[in-house]
Phi, psi and omega in degrees: 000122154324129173303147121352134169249168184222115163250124213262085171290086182195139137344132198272325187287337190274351180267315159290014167283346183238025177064359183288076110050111197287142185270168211280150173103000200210161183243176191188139211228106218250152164179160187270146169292002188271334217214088203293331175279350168289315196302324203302332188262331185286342185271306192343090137113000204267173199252310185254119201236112190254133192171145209286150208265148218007055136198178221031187195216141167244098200226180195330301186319311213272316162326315193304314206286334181269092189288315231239043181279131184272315222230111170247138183247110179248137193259054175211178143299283201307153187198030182254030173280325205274132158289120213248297200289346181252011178254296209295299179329299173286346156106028171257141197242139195272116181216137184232182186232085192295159159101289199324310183266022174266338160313309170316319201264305198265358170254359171279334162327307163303317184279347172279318177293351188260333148327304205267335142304316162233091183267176200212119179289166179231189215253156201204296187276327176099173172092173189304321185299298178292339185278296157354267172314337160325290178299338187284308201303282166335303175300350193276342216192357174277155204187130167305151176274163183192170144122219122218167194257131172281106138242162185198129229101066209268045188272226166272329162313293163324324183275353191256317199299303157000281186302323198263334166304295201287319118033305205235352181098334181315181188240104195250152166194166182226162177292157170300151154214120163325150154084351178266140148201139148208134201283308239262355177239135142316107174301151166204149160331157118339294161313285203325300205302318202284305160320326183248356192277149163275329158243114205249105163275132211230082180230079173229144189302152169285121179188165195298353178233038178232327184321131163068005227263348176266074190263206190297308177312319206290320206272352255214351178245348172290154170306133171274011128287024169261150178264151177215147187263096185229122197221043201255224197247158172273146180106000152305301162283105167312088154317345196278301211278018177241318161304321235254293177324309211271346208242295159290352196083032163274340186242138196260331176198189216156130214210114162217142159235049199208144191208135187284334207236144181199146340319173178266101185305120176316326180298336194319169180280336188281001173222040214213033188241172171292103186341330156306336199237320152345291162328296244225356172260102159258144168234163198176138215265048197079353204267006148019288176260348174289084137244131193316312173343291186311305215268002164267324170313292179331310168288327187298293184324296165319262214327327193280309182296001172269310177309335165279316174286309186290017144267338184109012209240152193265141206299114149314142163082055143316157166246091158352130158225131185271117146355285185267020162318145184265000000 
Protein backbone atom coordinates (compact mmCIF):
# COMPACT_ATOMS: atom_id res chain seq x y z
CA UNK A 1 0.00 0.00 0.00
CA UNK A 2 1.29 3.35 -1.04
CA UNK A 3 1.41 6.61 1.18
CA UNK A 4 -1.05 9.30 1.15
CA UNK A 5 0.23 11.94 -1.23
CA UNK A 6 0.32 15.08 -0.32
CA UNK A 7 0.29 18.31 -2.99
CA UNK A 8 2.24 21.06 -1.85
CA UNK A 9 1.59 23.24 -5.07
CA UNK A 10 4.82 25.30 -3.83
CA UNK A 11 8.37 25.36 -4.63
CA UNK A 12 9.91 22.57 -3.48
CA UNK A 13 12.85 25.00 -1.99
CA UNK A 14 10.59 27.42 -0.28
CA UNK A 15 9.14 24.28 1.55
CA UNK A 16 12.66 23.28 2.88
CA UNK A 17 13.67 26.70 3.44
CA UNK A 18 11.70 26.10 6.39
CA UNK A 19 12.87 23.20 7.89
CA UNK A 20 9.72 21.35 8.43
CA UNK A 21 9.49 17.57 7.91
CA UNK A 22 6.86 16.33 5.58
CA UNK A 23 4.99 13.96 8.07
CA UNK A 24 5.36 10.25 8.63
CA UNK A 25 3.38 7.97 6.62
CA UNK A 26 2.90 10.32 3.78
CA UNK A 27 4.77 11.22 0.61
CA UNK A 28 4.89 14.85 -1.03
CA UNK A 29 4.64 15.66 -4.19
CA UNK A 30 6.17 19.50 -5.25
CA UNK A 31 5.30 22.25 -8.44
CA UNK A 32 4.62 25.56 -8.54
CA UNK A 33 0.95 27.01 -8.66
CA UNK A 34 1.81 29.73 -10.92
CA UNK A 35 3.20 27.17 -13.54
CA UNK A 36 0.07 25.61 -14.50
CA UNK A 37 1.84 22.09 -16.09
CA UNK A 38 3.81 21.70 -12.59
CA UNK A 39 0.52 22.12 -10.41
CA UNK A 40 -1.15 19.68 -12.90
CA UNK A 41 1.57 16.78 -12.10
CA UNK A 42 2.40 17.70 -8.75
CA UNK A 43 -2.13 17.06 -7.96
CA UNK A 44 -1.88 14.11 -10.33
CA UNK A 45 -3.37 11.30 -8.42
CA UNK A 46 -2.72 12.96 -5.08
CA UNK A 47 -5.04 12.76 -1.57
CA UNK A 48 -4.17 15.80 -0.24
CA UNK A 49 -3.93 19.44 -1.86
CA UNK A 50 -1.89 22.24 -0.36
CA UNK A 51 -1.37 25.55 -2.31
CA UNK A 52 -1.09 29.11 -1.97
CA UNK A 53 -4.16 31.64 -1.30
CA UNK A 54 -4.17 34.26 -4.67
CA UNK A 55 -2.41 32.31 -6.90
CA UNK A 56 -2.66 29.47 -9.49
CA UNK A 57 -6.16 28.06 -9.29
CA UNK A 58 -7.75 25.24 -8.18
CA UNK A 59 -10.65 24.67 -10.18
CA UNK A 60 -12.51 21.75 -12.03
CA UNK A 61 -9.76 20.45 -14.58
CA UNK A 62 -7.21 20.44 -12.06
CA UNK A 63 -9.91 18.42 -9.15
CA UNK A 64 -10.21 15.62 -12.27
CA UNK A 65 -6.62 14.68 -11.90
CA UNK A 66 -7.34 14.02 -7.94
CA UNK A 67 -10.60 11.87 -7.68
CA UNK A 68 -9.72 10.91 -4.27
CA UNK A 69 -8.75 14.22 -2.93
CA UNK A 70 -9.85 14.70 0.92
CA UNK A 71 -8.42 18.06 1.53
CA UNK A 72 -7.86 21.16 -0.58
CA UNK A 73 -5.61 23.55 1.84
CA UNK A 74 -4.71 27.06 1.34
CA UNK A 75 -1.46 28.49 3.37
CA UNK A 76 -3.23 31.98 3.36
CA UNK A 77 -6.21 34.17 4.11
CA UNK A 78 -7.45 34.48 0.74
CA UNK A 79 -9.26 31.57 -0.82
CA UNK A 80 -10.90 33.27 -4.15
CA UNK A 81 -8.59 31.05 -5.98
CA UNK A 82 -10.54 28.28 -5.14
CA UNK A 83 -13.78 26.75 -7.40
CA UNK A 84 -15.81 26.47 -3.97
CA UNK A 85 -18.92 24.97 -5.89
CA UNK A 86 -16.94 21.98 -7.25
CA UNK A 87 -14.88 21.27 -3.72
CA UNK A 88 -18.62 21.36 -2.15
CA UNK A 89 -20.03 18.69 -4.95
CA UNK A 90 -17.49 16.62 -4.16
CA UNK A 91 -17.58 16.77 -0.56
CA UNK A 92 -14.17 17.91 -0.29
CA UNK A 93 -13.54 20.82 2.43
CA UNK A 94 -11.95 24.16 1.23
CA UNK A 95 -9.66 25.19 4.63
CA UNK A 96 -7.56 28.68 4.65
CA UNK A 97 -4.92 30.65 7.25
CA UNK A 98 -6.13 33.76 8.64
CA UNK A 99 -3.92 35.92 10.15
CA UNK A 100 -0.55 34.21 10.11
CA UNK A 101 1.01 36.25 7.44
CA UNK A 102 -0.11 39.32 8.45
CA UNK A 103 2.83 40.77 10.38
CA UNK A 104 4.69 40.18 6.83
CA UNK A 105 2.21 41.81 4.89
CA UNK A 106 1.44 44.60 7.28
CA UNK A 107 5.44 45.44 7.69
CA UNK A 108 5.78 45.60 3.84
CA UNK A 109 3.51 48.51 4.06
CA UNK A 110 5.67 50.15 6.15
CA UNK A 111 8.65 49.63 4.01
CA UNK A 112 7.07 50.74 1.06
CA UNK A 113 5.87 53.68 2.37
CA UNK A 114 9.26 54.55 3.87
CA UNK A 115 10.42 54.05 0.01
CA UNK A 116 8.23 56.03 -1.30
CA UNK A 117 8.92 58.62 1.31
CA UNK A 118 12.69 58.49 1.70
CA UNK A 119 14.06 56.92 -0.85
CA UNK A 120 17.93 56.41 -0.70
CA UNK A 121 20.77 55.85 -3.07
CA UNK A 122 23.01 53.73 -1.27
CA UNK A 123 26.70 54.39 -1.71
CA UNK A 124 29.05 51.44 -3.74
CA UNK A 125 32.19 52.75 -5.12
CA UNK A 126 33.30 55.47 -2.76
CA UNK A 127 34.54 58.98 -3.91
CA UNK A 128 33.38 62.55 -4.29
CA UNK A 129 31.23 62.03 -7.51
CA UNK A 130 29.06 59.11 -6.22
CA UNK A 131 28.85 60.72 -2.45
CA UNK A 132 27.95 63.73 -4.17
CA UNK A 133 25.26 62.63 -6.49
CA UNK A 134 23.77 60.43 -3.57
CA UNK A 135 23.23 63.43 -1.21
CA UNK A 136 21.31 65.37 -4.59
CA UNK A 137 19.27 62.26 -5.03
CA UNK A 138 18.24 62.15 -1.64
CA UNK A 139 17.72 66.13 -1.40
CA UNK A 140 15.65 65.79 -4.19
CA UNK A 141 12.69 63.66 -2.61
CA UNK A 142 13.13 63.01 1.02
CA UNK A 143 10.24 63.77 3.38
CA UNK A 144 9.59 63.06 7.22
CA UNK A 145 7.25 60.48 7.52
CA UNK A 146 4.01 62.29 8.95
CA UNK A 147 0.57 62.87 8.92
CA UNK A 148 -2.11 60.68 9.07
CA UNK A 149 -2.84 57.01 8.12
CA UNK A 150 -6.28 55.67 6.25
CA UNK A 151 -6.55 52.18 6.95
CA UNK A 152 -8.99 50.34 5.35
CA UNK A 153 -9.69 46.99 5.76
CA UNK A 154 -9.54 46.56 9.54
CA UNK A 155 -8.65 43.24 9.78
CA UNK A 156 -5.49 41.19 10.70
CA UNK A 157 -3.55 42.91 8.65
CA UNK A 158 -5.14 46.23 9.02
CA UNK A 159 -4.64 46.16 12.82
CA UNK A 160 -1.02 45.39 12.86
CA UNK A 161 -0.35 48.15 9.82
CA UNK A 162 -2.66 50.21 12.88
CA UNK A 163 -0.04 49.33 15.51
CA UNK A 164 2.91 49.78 13.88
CA UNK A 165 1.93 53.52 12.42
CA UNK A 166 0.80 54.82 15.48
CA UNK A 167 3.68 53.14 16.93
CA UNK A 168 5.90 55.59 14.72
CA UNK A 169 3.96 58.74 16.11
CA UNK A 170 1.45 59.22 13.23
CA UNK A 171 -2.51 59.51 13.68
CA UNK A 172 -4.12 56.25 12.51
CA UNK A 173 -7.64 56.23 11.92
CA UNK A 174 -9.90 53.36 10.00
CA UNK A 175 -12.53 52.95 7.57
CA UNK A 176 -15.78 52.13 9.22
CA UNK A 177 -17.55 48.47 9.60
CA UNK A 178 -20.10 47.07 11.28
CA UNK A 179 -19.33 44.39 13.82
CA UNK A 180 -15.47 46.32 13.88
CA UNK A 181 -14.67 48.30 17.23
CA UNK A 182 -11.67 49.46 18.74
CA UNK A 183 -11.98 53.11 20.87
CA UNK A 184 -8.04 53.28 20.41
CA UNK A 185 -8.38 53.81 16.31
CA UNK A 186 -11.04 56.29 15.30
CA UNK A 187 -13.74 54.83 12.66
CA UNK A 188 -14.60 57.33 10.19
CA UNK A 189 -16.62 56.76 6.11
CA UNK A 190 -14.93 55.49 3.81
CA UNK A 191 -14.87 59.21 2.10
CA UNK A 192 -13.68 60.91 5.04
CA UNK A 193 -10.95 58.35 5.42
CA UNK A 194 -9.85 58.50 1.94
CA UNK A 195 -10.11 62.63 1.89
CA UNK A 196 -8.15 63.52 4.95
CA UNK A 197 -5.54 60.64 4.92
CA UNK A 198 -1.99 61.16 4.12
CA UNK A 199 -1.17 57.64 3.66
CA UNK A 200 -4.16 55.53 2.80
CA UNK A 201 -3.47 51.69 3.59
CA UNK A 202 -5.55 49.24 1.36
CA UNK A 203 -5.98 45.76 3.05
CA UNK A 204 -9.30 44.50 2.36
CA UNK A 205 -10.32 40.91 1.34
CA UNK A 206 -11.91 39.73 -2.19
CA UNK A 207 -15.99 40.06 -2.20
CA UNK A 208 -18.66 41.17 -3.97
CA UNK A 209 -19.01 44.49 -2.27
CA UNK A 210 -15.11 44.99 -2.14
CA UNK A 211 -15.14 44.39 -5.94
CA UNK A 212 -14.10 47.88 -7.69
CA UNK A 213 -14.77 49.38 -4.09
CA UNK A 214 -11.54 52.02 -4.78
CA UNK A 215 -12.70 53.59 -8.02
CA UNK A 216 -12.15 57.01 -9.75
CA UNK A 217 -14.84 58.49 -7.98
CA UNK A 218 -13.25 57.20 -4.77
CA UNK A 219 -9.59 58.16 -5.29
CA UNK A 220 -11.22 61.56 -7.08
CA UNK A 221 -11.55 62.71 -2.61
CA UNK A 222 -8.08 62.00 -2.33
CA UNK A 223 -5.27 64.47 -1.18
CA UNK A 224 -2.96 65.06 -4.07
CA UNK A 225 0.25 64.47 -1.55
CA UNK A 226 -1.31 61.32 -0.29
CA UNK A 227 0.09 57.93 -0.92
CA UNK A 228 -1.74 54.81 -1.41
CA UNK A 229 -0.97 51.33 -0.36
CA UNK A 230 -2.09 48.54 -1.65
CA UNK A 231 -1.67 45.09 -0.35
CA UNK A 232 -5.50 43.57 -0.04
CA UNK A 233 -6.55 41.46 -2.73
CA UNK A 234 -6.45 42.57 -6.57
CA UNK A 235 -9.62 44.34 -8.19
CA UNK A 236 -10.37 45.82 -5.10
CA UNK A 237 -8.35 48.86 -6.29
CA UNK A 238 -9.39 50.50 -10.38
CA UNK A 239 -5.78 50.12 -11.40
CA UNK A 240 -6.71 52.13 -14.52
CA UNK A 241 -7.98 55.20 -12.15
CA UNK A 242 -4.90 54.96 -10.09
CA UNK A 243 -2.76 55.31 -13.34
CA UNK A 244 -4.85 57.91 -14.66
CA UNK A 245 -4.61 59.82 -10.92
CA UNK A 246 -0.52 59.12 -10.91
CA UNK A 247 -0.61 60.56 -13.93
CA UNK A 248 -2.45 64.00 -13.89
CA UNK A 249 -1.15 64.62 -10.10
CA UNK A 250 -4.12 63.69 -8.34
CA UNK A 251 -2.22 61.63 -6.76
CA UNK A 252 1.41 62.02 -5.67
CA UNK A 253 2.66 57.63 -5.40
CA UNK A 254 1.58 54.72 -5.05
CA UNK A 255 2.73 51.10 -3.97
CA UNK A 256 0.93 47.70 -4.87
CA UNK A 257 1.59 44.46 -4.43
CA UNK A 258 -1.65 42.58 -5.37
CA UNK A 259 -2.56 42.83 -8.91
CA UNK A 260 -6.59 41.42 -10.38
CA UNK A 261 -4.51 39.78 -13.27
CA UNK A 262 -1.02 38.20 -11.71
CA UNK A 263 1.49 37.27 -13.23
CA UNK A 264 1.31 41.48 -14.04
CA UNK A 265 0.60 41.28 -17.99
CA UNK A 266 2.91 44.31 -20.55
CA UNK A 267 -0.13 45.70 -21.11
CA UNK A 268 -1.24 46.89 -17.65
CA UNK A 269 -1.76 50.12 -17.31
CA UNK A 270 1.12 50.68 -14.42
CA UNK A 271 3.37 49.67 -17.08
CA UNK A 272 2.20 51.60 -19.69
CA UNK A 273 2.79 55.12 -18.06
CA UNK A 274 4.98 58.09 -18.47
CA UNK A 275 8.42 57.74 -16.73
CA UNK A 276 7.09 60.85 -14.26
CA UNK A 277 4.32 59.13 -12.76
CA UNK A 278 6.44 56.06 -13.39
CA UNK A 279 8.73 57.57 -10.64
CA UNK A 280 6.14 57.88 -8.18
CA UNK A 281 5.09 53.75 -8.42
CA UNK A 282 6.30 50.62 -6.84
CA UNK A 283 5.19 47.31 -7.64
CA UNK A 284 6.28 44.20 -5.99
CA UNK A 285 5.13 40.48 -7.13
CA UNK A 286 2.46 39.58 -4.51
CA UNK A 287 5.18 38.86 -1.42
CA UNK A 288 3.50 40.21 1.51
CA UNK A 289 3.31 37.42 3.16
CA UNK A 290 6.61 35.37 1.77
CA UNK A 291 8.72 35.47 4.58
CA UNK A 292 10.22 32.75 5.92
CA UNK A 293 8.39 33.31 9.23
CA UNK A 294 4.87 33.71 7.57
CA UNK A 295 5.30 30.83 5.35
CA UNK A 296 6.53 27.92 8.41
CA UNK A 297 3.92 29.17 10.13
CA UNK A 298 1.43 28.70 7.30
CA UNK A 299 2.81 25.26 6.42
CA UNK A 300 3.16 24.03 9.75
CA UNK A 301 -0.80 24.90 10.00
CA UNK A 302 -1.34 23.08 6.34
CA UNK A 303 0.27 19.88 7.57
CA UNK A 304 -1.41 19.77 10.64
CA UNK A 305 -4.89 20.23 8.86
CA UNK A 306 -3.64 17.08 6.55
CA UNK A 307 -2.90 15.14 9.84
CA UNK A 308 -6.65 16.03 11.16
CA UNK A 309 -8.48 14.74 8.19
CA UNK A 310 -6.53 11.95 7.41
CA UNK A 311 -7.63 10.79 11.45
CA UNK A 312 -11.26 11.57 10.83
CA UNK A 313 -10.92 14.76 12.33
CA UNK A 314 -12.54 17.98 11.43
CA UNK A 315 -10.03 20.57 9.32
CA UNK A 316 -9.45 23.70 11.51
CA UNK A 317 -10.03 27.72 9.50
CA UNK A 318 -12.89 25.90 7.22
CA UNK A 319 -13.97 28.37 4.44
CA UNK A 320 -17.79 28.40 4.70
CA UNK A 321 -19.30 27.57 1.15
CA UNK A 322 -22.98 27.64 0.00
CA UNK A 323 -24.03 24.31 -1.60
CA UNK A 324 -25.82 25.59 -3.97
CA UNK A 325 -23.24 27.92 -5.47
CA UNK A 326 -23.44 27.60 -9.35
Amino acid sequence: MTDPLIAFVWAEQEFRSTGLAVPDGFSIRFGRANVREEAEAAVNGADYIVTGSGFGVVDKPLLDLAPAARLVQLTGAGYDNVDHAECARRGIPVCHIPGLNAPSVAQLVVQLVFRLTRPLQMLSNGGEHEWLDARKFHAAGAQELGGQVGVVGYGHIGKIVARLFAGLGLEVVRAERAGQDDPAVPALPLEEVMATSDIISISLPARADTQGLIDAACLARVKPTAKLIHVGRGGVVDDQAVADALEDGRIAAAAFDVFENEPLPPEHPFLNMSDAARARLLLTPHVGGQTLESKTRNFRVALENVLRVSRGETPIYPVPVKRDAA
